[in-house]
ROFI-952272 format. One record per residue: residue in three letters; x, y, z of N, C-alpha, C in turn; residue number from 1. Coordinates in pm, 1 decimal, always signed. Atoms other than C-alpha are relative to their C-alpha. Last residue first. Layout:
# ROFI-952272
VEXVEX   aa       n.x       n.y       n.z      ca.x      ca.y      ca.z       c.x       c.y       c.z    i
VEXVEX  ala         X         Y         Z         X         Y         Z         X         Y         Z  NUM
...
# end
This chain:
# ROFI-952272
VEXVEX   aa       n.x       n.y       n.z      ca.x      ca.y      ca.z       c.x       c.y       c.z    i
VEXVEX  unk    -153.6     +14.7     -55.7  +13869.0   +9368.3   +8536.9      +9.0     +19.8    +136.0   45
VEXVEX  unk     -75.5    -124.3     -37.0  +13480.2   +9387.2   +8454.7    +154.2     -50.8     +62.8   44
VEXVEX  unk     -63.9     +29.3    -212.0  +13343.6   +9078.9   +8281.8    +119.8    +111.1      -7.6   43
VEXVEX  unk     +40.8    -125.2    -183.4  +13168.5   +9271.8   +8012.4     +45.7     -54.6     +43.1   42
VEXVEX  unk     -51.8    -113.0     -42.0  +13338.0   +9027.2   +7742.6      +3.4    +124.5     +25.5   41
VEXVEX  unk     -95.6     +44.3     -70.5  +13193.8   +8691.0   +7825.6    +137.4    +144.1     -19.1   40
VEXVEX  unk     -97.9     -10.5     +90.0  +12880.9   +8737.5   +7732.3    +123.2     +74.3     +68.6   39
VEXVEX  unk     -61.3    +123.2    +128.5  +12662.4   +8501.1   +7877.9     +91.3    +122.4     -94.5   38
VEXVEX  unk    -135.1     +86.4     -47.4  +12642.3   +8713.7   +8227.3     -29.0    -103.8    -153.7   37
VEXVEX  unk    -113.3     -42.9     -77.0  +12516.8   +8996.9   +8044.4     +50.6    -102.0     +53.5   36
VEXVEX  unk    -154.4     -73.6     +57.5  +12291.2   +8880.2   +7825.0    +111.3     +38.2     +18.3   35
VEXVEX  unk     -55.5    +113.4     +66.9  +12084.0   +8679.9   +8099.8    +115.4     +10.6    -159.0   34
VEXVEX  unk    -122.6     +62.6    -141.0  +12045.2   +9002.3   +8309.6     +86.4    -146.5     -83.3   33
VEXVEX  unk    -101.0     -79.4     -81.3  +11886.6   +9172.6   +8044.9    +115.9     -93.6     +68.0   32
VEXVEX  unk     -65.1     +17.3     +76.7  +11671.6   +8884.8   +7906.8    +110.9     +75.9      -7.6   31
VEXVEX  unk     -45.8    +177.1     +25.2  +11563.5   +8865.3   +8243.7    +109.1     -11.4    -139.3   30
VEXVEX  unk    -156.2     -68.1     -56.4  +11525.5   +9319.8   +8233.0      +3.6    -183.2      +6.3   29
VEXVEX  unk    -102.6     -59.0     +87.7  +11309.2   +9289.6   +7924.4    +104.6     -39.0    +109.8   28
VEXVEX  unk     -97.1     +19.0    +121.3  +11110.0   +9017.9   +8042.5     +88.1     +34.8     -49.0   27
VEXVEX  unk     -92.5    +109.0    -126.9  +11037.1   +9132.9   +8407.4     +46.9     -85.3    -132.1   26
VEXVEX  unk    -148.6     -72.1     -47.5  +10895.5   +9459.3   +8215.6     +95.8     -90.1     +30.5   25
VEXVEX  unk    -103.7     -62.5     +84.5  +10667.0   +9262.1   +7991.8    +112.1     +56.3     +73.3   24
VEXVEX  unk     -74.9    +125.2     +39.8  +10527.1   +9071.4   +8293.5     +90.0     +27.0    -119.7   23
VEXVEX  unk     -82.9     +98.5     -84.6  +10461.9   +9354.6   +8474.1     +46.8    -153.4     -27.1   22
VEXVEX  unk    -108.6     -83.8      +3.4  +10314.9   +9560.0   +8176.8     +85.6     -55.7    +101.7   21
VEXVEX  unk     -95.0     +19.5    +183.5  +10088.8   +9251.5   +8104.1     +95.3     +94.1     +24.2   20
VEXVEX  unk     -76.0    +128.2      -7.2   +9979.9   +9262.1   +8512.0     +69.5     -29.8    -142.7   19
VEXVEX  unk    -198.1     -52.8     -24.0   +9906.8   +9652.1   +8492.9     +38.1    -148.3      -3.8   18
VEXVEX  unk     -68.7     -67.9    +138.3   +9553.3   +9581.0   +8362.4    +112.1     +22.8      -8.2   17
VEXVEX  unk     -31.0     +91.4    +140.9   +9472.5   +9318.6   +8639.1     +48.0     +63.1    -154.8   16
VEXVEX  unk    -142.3     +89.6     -28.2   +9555.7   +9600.0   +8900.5     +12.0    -105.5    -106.6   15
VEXVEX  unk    -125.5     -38.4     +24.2   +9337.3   +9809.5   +8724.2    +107.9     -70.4     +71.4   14
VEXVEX  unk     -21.1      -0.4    +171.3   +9053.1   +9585.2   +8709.4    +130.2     +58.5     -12.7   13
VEXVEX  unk      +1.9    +141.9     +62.9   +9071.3   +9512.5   +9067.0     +33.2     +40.0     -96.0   12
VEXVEX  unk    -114.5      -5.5     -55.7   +9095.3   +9908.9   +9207.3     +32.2    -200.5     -65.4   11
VEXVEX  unk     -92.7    -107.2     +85.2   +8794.0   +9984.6   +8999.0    +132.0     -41.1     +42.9   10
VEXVEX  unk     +13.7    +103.0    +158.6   +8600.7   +9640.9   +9117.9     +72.5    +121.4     -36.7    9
VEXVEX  unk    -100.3    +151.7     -23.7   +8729.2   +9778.7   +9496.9      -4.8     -95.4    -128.2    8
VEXVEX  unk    -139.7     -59.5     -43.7   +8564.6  +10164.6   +9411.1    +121.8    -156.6      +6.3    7
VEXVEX  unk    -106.0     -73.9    +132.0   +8291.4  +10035.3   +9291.4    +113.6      +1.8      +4.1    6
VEXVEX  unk     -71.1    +140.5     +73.0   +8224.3   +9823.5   +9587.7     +17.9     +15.6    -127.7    5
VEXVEX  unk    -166.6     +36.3     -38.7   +8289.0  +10124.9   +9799.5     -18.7    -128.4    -114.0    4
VEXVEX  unk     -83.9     -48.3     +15.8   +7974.2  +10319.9   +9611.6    +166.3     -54.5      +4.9    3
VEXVEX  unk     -71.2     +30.9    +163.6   +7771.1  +10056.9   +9594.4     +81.8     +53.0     -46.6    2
VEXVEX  unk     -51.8    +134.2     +23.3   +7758.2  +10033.9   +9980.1     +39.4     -18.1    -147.2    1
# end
């Protein structure tokens, strides 16, 4: 029993440790996406 509920507080923590790299990533590519359509000359022909 202490074994699996290791295992599910190990699998917790690391999901809460990846949540700053998932909110950094969804920054870069927003400010991505929002560069591109405000500048007005990339619009593809």
């Amino acid at each position: 029993m202490l074994l699996q509920a290791s295992k599910f507080l190990g699998a917790g923590l690391a999901t809460l440790g990846l949540i700053g790299a998932g909110i950094g990533i969804g920054n870069v590519f927003g400010s991505l996406i929002i560069g591109i359509s405000r500048n007005p000359s990339f619009q593809q022909e």
